[in-house]
VMD Tcl script that draws the C-alpha trace (Angstrom):
set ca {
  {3.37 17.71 10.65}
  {0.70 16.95 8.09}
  {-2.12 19.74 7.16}
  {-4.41 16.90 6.66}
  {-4.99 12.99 7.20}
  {-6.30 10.77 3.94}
  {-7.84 7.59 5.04}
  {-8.16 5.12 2.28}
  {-11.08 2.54 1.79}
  {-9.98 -0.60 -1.27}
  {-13.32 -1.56 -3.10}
  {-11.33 -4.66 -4.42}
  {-8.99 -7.25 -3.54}
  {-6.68 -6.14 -5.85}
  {-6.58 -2.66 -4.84}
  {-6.30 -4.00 -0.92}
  {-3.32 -6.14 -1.46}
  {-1.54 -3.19 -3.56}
  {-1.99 -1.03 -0.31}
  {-0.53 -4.08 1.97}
  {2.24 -4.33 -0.15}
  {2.93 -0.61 -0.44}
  {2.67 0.05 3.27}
  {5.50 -2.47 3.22}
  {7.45 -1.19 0.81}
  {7.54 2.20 2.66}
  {8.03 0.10 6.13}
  {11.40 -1.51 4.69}
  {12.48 1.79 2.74}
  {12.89 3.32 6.63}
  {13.55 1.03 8.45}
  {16.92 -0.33 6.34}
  {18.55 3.28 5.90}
  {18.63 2.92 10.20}
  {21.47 1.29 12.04}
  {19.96 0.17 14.98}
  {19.10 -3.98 15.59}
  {16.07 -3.16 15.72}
  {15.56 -1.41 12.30}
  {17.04 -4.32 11.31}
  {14.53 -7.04 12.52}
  {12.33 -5.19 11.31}
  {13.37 -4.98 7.70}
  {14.21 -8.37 8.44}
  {10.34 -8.95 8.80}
  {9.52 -6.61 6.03}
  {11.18 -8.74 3.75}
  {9.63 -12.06 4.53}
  {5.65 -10.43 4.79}
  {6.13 -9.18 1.39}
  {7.34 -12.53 0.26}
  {4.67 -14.01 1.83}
  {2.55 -12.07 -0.34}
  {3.93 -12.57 -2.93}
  {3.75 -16.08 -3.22}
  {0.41 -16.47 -1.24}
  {-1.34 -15.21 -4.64}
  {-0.09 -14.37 -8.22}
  {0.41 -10.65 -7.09}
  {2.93 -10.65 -10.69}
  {-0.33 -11.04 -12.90}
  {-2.76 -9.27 -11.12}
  {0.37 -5.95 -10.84}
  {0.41 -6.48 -14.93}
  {-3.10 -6.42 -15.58}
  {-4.02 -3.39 -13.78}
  {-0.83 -1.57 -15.53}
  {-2.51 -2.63 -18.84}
  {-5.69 -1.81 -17.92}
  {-4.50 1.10 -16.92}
  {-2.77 1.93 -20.24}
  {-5.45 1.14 -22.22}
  {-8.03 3.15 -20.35}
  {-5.46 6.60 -20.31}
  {-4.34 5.78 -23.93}
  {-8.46 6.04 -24.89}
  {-8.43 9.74 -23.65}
  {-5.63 11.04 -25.65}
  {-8.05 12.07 -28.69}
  {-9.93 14.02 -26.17}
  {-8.40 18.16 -26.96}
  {-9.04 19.18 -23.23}
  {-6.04 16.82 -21.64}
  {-2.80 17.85 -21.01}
  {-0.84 15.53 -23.37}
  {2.39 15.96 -22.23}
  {1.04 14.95 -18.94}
  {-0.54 11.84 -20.34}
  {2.49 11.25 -22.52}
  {4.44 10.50 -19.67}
  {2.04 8.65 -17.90}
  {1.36 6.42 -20.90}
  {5.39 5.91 -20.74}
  {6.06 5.10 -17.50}
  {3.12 2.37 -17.63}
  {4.87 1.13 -20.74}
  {7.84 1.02 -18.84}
  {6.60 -0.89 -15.18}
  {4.60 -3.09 -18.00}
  {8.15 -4.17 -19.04}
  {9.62 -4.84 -16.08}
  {6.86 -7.18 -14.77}
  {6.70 -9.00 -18.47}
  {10.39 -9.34 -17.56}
  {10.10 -11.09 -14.09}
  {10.59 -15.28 -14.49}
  {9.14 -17.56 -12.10}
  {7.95 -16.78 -8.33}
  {8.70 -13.73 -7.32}
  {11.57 -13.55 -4.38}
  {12.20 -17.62 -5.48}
  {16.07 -16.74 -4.90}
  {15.33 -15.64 -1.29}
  {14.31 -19.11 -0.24}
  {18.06 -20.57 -0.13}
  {18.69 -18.20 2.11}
  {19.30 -19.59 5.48}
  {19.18 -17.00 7.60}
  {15.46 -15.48 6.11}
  {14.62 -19.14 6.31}
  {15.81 -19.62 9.91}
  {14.28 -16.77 11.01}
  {10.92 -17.35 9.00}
  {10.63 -20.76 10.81}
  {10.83 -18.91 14.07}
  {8.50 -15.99 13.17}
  {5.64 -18.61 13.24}
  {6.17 -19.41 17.06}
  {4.38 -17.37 19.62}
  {6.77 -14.72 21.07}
  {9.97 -12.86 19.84}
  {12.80 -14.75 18.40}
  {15.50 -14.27 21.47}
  {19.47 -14.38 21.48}
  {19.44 -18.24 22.27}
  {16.49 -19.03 19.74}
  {18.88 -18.42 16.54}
  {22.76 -17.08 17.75}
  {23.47 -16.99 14.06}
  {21.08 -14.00 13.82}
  {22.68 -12.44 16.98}
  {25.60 -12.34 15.05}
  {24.88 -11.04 12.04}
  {23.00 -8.26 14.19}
  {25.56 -7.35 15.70}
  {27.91 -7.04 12.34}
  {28.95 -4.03 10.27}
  {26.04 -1.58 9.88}
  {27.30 -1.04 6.40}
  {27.28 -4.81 5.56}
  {23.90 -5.69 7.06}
  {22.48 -2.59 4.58}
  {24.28 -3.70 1.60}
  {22.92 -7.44 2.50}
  {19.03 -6.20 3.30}
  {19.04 -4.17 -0.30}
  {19.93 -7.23 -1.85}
  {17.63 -9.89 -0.14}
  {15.00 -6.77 -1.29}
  {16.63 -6.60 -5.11}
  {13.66 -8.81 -6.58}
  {10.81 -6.88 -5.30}
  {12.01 -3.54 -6.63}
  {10.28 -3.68 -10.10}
  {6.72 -4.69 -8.42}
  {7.51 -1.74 -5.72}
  {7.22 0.63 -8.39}
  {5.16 -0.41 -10.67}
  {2.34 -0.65 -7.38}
  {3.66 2.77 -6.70}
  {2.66 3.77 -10.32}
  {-0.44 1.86 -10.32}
  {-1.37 3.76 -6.93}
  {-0.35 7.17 -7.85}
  {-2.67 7.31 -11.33}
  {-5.56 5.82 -9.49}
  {-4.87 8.79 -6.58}
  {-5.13 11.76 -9.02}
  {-8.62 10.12 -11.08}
  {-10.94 12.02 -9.28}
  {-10.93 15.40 -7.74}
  {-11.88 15.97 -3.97}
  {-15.87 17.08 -3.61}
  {-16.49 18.82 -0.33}
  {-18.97 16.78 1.78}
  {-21.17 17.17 4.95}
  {-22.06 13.95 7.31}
  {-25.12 15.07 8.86}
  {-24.60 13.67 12.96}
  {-21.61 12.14 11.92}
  {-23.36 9.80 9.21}
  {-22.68 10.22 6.01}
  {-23.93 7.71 2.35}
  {-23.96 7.84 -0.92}
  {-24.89 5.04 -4.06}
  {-22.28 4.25 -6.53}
  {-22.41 4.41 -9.94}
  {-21.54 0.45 -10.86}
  {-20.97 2.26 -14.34}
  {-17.43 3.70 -13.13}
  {-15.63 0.28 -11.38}
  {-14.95 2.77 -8.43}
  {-11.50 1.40 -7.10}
  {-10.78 3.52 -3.72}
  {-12.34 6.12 -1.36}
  {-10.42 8.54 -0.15}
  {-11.61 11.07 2.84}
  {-9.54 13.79 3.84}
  {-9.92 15.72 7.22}
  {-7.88 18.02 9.04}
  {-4.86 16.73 10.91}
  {-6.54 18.40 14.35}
  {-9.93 16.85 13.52}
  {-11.36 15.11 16.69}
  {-13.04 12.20 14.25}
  {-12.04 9.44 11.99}
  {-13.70 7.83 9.47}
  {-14.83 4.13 9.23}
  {-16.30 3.61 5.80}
  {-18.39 0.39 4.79}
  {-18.96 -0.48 1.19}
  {-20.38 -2.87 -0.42}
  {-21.12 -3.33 -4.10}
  {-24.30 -0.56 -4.74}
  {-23.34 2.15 -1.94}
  {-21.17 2.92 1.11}
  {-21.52 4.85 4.10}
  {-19.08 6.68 6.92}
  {-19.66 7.24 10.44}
  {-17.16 9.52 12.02}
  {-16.30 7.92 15.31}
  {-14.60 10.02 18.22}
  {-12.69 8.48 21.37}
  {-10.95 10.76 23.71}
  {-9.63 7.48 25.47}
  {-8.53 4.57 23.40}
  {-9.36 2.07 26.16}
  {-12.82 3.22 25.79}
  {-15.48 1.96 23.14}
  {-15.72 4.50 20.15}
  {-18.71 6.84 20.18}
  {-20.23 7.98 16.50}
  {-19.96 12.19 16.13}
  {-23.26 14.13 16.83}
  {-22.55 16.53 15.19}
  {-21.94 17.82 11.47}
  {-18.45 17.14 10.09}
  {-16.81 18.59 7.25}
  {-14.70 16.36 4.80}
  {-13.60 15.65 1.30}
  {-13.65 12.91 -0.65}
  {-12.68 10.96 -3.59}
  {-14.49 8.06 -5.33}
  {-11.04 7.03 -7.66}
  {-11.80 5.62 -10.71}
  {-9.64 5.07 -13.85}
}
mol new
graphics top color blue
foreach p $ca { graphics top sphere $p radius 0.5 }
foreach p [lrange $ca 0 end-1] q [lrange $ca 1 end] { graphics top cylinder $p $q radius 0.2 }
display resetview
């Protein structure tokens, strides 16, 4: 178990719908290394939300521009003598690199998926209310119930054209992560603001607390400040109650 619990606030839309699709990402990688039907549905699901992304908005341009961005904005530093170059170095190349594979991507993203007849099938069913049963689609009984090894091999492959925008969003999401170091804070009665600096495009909050802490955070933000109230609930069918009390956290405003 965990030491400690980060919970993430996106100050963009572009930052949000990385998060989506890496929460995704990390839903298929389990759930398609189990055997079970129902690991399967679900990576069955997985695949179709992140298509559904992915052609709901040009998530290929906005990916590439934050990878440049990105580049530029780390290349900039490397006249400065206190970074660690050979850190940066290989920062600088892996951006280079995900900046390749998404130059490399033609058309839609997941286009190929869409002749599929069984994601399509299944798709079309999603949209009704309730779960798709055994005499809704006995095609996708079938293939179910088939060789576990076959229905992996067949799930990696449906997933094959979202690989290079998984990790280049991984990328993009692990430099922004480690841009700012944690500051140790204090929310006086559980309330806790501060103004930001419109000067720094501040792209996520992060607040960590202790994995036994009895509060969580919800954070509001808008374009000049934010604010967190730490909210307890001993009994989620009851209405949360803001802490009265101090609380102890870190954050990080993540800027790059």
């Amino acid at each position: 178990m965990p030491e400690t619990i980060v919970y993430e606030q996106p100050l963009n839309e572009r930052i949000r719908s990385f998060l989506r699709l890496e929460k995704l990402f990390r839903q298929f990688d389990f759930h398609v290394k189990q055997n079970s039907e129902w690991n399967n549905q679900i990576a069955i699901d997985t695949i179709l939300e992140v298509l559904a992304l992915a052609t709901r908005s040009d998530v290929k341009l906005e990916v590439l521009k934050e990878l440049e961005r990105q580049h530029s904005r780390l290349e900039s530093l490397a006249r400065r003598p206190d970074i660690d170059h050979s850190q940066l170095d290989s920062i600088l190349n892996n951006l280079k690199k995900r900046i390749s594979e998404i130059q490399q991507i033609s058309g839609q993203l997941g286009k190929e998926l869409q002749s599929i007849e069984l994601l399509t099938t299944v798709k079309q069913k999603n949209s009704l209310p309730g779960c798709i049963c055994d005499f809704d689609l006995p095609a996708y009984n079938f293939w179910l119930h088939r060789d576990s090894t076959i229905k992996q091999q067949q799930l990696e492959t449906w997933f094959t054209p979202f690989k290079d925008l998984d990790r280049a969003i991984q990328l993009v999401l692990d430099v922004l992560r480690h841009s700012a170091e944690e500051t140790n804070e204090i929310a006086s009665n559980g309330f806790f603001q501060q103004t930001l600096d419109t000067n720094l495009a501040i792209q996520l909050l992060r607040i960590t607390l202790p994995h036994d802490s009895q509060s969580y955070p919800e954070i509001s933000a808008g374009k000049h400040r934010f604010s967190v109230r730490f909210m307890t609930n001993d009994n989620a069918a009851d209405r949360p109650e803001q802490q009265q009390q101090d609380i102890d956290f870190k954050l990080q405003m993540c800027t790059i």
